[in-house]
C-alpha atoms as an extended CHARMM CRD file, in Angstrom:
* protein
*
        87  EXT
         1         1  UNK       CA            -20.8210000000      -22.8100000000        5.9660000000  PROA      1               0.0000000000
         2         2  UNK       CA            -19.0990000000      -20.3860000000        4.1900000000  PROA      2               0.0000000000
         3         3  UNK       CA            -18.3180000000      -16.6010000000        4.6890000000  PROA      3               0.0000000000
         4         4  UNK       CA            -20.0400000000      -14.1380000000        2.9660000000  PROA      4               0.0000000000
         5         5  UNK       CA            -17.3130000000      -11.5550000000        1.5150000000  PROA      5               0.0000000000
         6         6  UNK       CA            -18.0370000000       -8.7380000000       -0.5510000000  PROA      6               0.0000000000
         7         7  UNK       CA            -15.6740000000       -6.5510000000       -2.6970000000  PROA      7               0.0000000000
         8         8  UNK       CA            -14.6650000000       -3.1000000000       -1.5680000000  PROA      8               0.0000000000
         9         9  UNK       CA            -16.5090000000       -0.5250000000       -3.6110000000  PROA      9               0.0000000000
        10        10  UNK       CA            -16.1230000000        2.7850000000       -4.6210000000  PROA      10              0.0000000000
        11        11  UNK       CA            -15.5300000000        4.4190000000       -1.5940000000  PROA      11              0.0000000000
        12        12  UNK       CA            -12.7590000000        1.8270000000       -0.3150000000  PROA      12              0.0000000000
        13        13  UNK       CA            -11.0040000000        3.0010000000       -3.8360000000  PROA      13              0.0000000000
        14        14  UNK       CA            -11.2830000000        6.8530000000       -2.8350000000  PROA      14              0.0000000000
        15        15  UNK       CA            -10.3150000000        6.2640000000        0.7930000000  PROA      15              0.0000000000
        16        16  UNK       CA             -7.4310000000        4.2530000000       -0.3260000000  PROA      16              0.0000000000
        17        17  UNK       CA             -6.3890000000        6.9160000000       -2.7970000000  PROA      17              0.0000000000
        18        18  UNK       CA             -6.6880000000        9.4830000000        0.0590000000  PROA      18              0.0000000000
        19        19  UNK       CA             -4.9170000000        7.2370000000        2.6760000000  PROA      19              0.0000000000
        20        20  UNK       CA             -2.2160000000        7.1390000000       -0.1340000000  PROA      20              0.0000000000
        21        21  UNK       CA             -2.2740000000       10.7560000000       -0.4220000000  PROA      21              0.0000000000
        22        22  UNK       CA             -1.9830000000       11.5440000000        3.0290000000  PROA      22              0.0000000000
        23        23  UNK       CA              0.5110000000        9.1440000000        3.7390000000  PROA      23              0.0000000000
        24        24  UNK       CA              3.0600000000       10.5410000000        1.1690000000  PROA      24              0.0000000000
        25        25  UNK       CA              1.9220000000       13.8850000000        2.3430000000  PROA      25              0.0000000000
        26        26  UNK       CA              2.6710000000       13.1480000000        6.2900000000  PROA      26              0.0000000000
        27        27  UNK       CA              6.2610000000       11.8310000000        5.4950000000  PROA      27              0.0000000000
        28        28  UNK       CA              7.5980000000       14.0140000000        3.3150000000  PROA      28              0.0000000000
        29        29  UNK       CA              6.1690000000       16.4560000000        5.7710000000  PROA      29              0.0000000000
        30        30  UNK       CA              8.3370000000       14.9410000000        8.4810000000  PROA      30              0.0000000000
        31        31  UNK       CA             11.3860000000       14.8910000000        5.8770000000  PROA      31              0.0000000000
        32        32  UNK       CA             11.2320000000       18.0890000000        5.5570000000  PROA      32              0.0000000000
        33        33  UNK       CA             10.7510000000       18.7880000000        8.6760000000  PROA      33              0.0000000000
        34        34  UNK       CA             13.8730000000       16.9130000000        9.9780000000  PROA      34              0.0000000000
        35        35  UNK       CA             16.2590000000       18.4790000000        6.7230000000  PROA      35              0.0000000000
        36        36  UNK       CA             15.3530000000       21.6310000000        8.1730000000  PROA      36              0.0000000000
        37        37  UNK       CA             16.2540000000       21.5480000000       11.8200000000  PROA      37              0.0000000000
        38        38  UNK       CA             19.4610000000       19.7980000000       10.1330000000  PROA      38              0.0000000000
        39        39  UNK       CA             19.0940000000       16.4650000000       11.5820000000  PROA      39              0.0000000000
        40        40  UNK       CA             19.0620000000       14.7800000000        8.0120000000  PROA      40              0.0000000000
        41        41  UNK       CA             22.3050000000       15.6690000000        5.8150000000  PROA      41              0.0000000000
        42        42  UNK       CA             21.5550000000       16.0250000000        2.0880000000  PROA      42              0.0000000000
        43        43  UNK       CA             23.5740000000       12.4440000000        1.2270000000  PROA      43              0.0000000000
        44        44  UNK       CA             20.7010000000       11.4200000000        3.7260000000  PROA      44              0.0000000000
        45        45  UNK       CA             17.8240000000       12.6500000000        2.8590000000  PROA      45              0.0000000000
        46        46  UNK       CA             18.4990000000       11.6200000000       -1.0670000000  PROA      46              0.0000000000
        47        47  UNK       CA             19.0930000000        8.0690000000        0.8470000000  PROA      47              0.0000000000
        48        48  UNK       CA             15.6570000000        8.1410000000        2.6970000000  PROA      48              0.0000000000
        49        49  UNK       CA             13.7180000000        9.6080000000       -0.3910000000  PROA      49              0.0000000000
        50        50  UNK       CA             15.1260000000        6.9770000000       -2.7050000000  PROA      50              0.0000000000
        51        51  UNK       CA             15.1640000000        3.7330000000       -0.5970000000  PROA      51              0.0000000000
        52        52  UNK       CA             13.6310000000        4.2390000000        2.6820000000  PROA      52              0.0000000000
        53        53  UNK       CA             10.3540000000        6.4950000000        1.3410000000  PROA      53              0.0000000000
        54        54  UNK       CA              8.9930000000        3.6170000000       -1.5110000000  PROA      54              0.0000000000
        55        55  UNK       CA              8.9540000000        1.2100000000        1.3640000000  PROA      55              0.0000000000
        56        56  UNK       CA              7.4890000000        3.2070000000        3.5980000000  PROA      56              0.0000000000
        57        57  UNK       CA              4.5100000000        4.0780000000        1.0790000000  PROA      57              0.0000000000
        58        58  UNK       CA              4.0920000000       -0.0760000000        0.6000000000  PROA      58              0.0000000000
        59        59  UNK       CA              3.7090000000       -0.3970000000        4.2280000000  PROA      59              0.0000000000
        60        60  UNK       CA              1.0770000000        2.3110000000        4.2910000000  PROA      60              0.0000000000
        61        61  UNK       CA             -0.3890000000        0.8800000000        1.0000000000  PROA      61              0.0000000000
        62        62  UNK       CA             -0.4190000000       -2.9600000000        3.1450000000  PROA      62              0.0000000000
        63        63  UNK       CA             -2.4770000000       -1.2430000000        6.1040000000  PROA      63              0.0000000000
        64        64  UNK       CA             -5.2120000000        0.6330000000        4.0450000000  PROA      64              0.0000000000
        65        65  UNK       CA             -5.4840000000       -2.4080000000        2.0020000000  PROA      65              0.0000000000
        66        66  UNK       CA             -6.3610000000       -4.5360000000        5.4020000000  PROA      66              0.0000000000
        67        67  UNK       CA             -8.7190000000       -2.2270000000        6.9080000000  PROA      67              0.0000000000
        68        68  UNK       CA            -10.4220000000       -1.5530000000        3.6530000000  PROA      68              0.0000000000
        69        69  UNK       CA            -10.5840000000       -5.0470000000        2.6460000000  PROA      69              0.0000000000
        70        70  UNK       CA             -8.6140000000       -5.8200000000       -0.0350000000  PROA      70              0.0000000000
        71        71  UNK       CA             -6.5890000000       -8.3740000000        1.6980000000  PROA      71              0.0000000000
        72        72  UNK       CA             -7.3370000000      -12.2750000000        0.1830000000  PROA      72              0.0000000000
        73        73  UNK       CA             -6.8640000000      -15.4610000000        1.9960000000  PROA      73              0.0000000000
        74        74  UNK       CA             -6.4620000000      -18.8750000000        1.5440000000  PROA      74              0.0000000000
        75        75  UNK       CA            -10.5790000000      -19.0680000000        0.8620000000  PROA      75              0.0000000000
        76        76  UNK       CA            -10.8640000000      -16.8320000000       -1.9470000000  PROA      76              0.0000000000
        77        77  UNK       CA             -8.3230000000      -19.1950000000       -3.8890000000  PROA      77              0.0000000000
        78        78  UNK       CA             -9.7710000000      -20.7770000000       -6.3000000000  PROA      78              0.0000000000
        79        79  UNK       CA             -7.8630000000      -23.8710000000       -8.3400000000  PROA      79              0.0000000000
        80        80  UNK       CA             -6.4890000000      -23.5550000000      -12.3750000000  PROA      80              0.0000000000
        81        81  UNK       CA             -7.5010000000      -25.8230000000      -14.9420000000  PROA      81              0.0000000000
        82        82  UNK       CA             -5.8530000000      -26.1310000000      -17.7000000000  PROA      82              0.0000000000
        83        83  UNK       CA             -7.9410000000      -27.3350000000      -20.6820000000  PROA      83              0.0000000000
        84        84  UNK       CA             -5.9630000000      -30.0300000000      -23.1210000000  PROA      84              0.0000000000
        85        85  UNK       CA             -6.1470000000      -28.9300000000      -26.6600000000  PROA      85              0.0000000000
        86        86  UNK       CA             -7.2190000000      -31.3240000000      -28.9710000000  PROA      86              0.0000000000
        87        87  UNK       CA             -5.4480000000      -32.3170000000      -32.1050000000  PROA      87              0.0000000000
């Protein structure tokens, strides 16, 4: 038998937009935070903000997506036909 999934609905879209939100809010929060009790120089913080931030926000991005369910596995594959065109 197979399992019932549903799509997420409105409200998975807003929370994820809000779990987006807050996440980009809580680390560049803690950036801050650490550039102004000077344990982040400026060559570092422009390091963390361009590299280390983006990946940061995909990993929060990956975890909302999970608990909200927008994660796919192998069962929601479906094959691709491709349709020979006639001459």
């Amino acid at each position: 038998m197979r399992a019932l999934r549903t799509s997420p609905g409105p409200a998975a879209a807003y929370a994820f937009r809000l779990g987006i939100v807050a996440g980009s809010a809580v680390g560049l929060a803690v950036l801050g935070l650490l550039y102004w009790y000077e344990l982040l120089t400026p060559f570092v913080l422009g390091y963390v903000l361009v590299i280390v931030f983006p990946l940061y926000l995909v990993l929060v991005a990956v975890a909302l997506s999970v608990w909200l369910g927008y994660d796919k596995d192998s069962t929601a594959l479906r094959p691709v036909y491709r349709t020979k065109e006639s001459k």
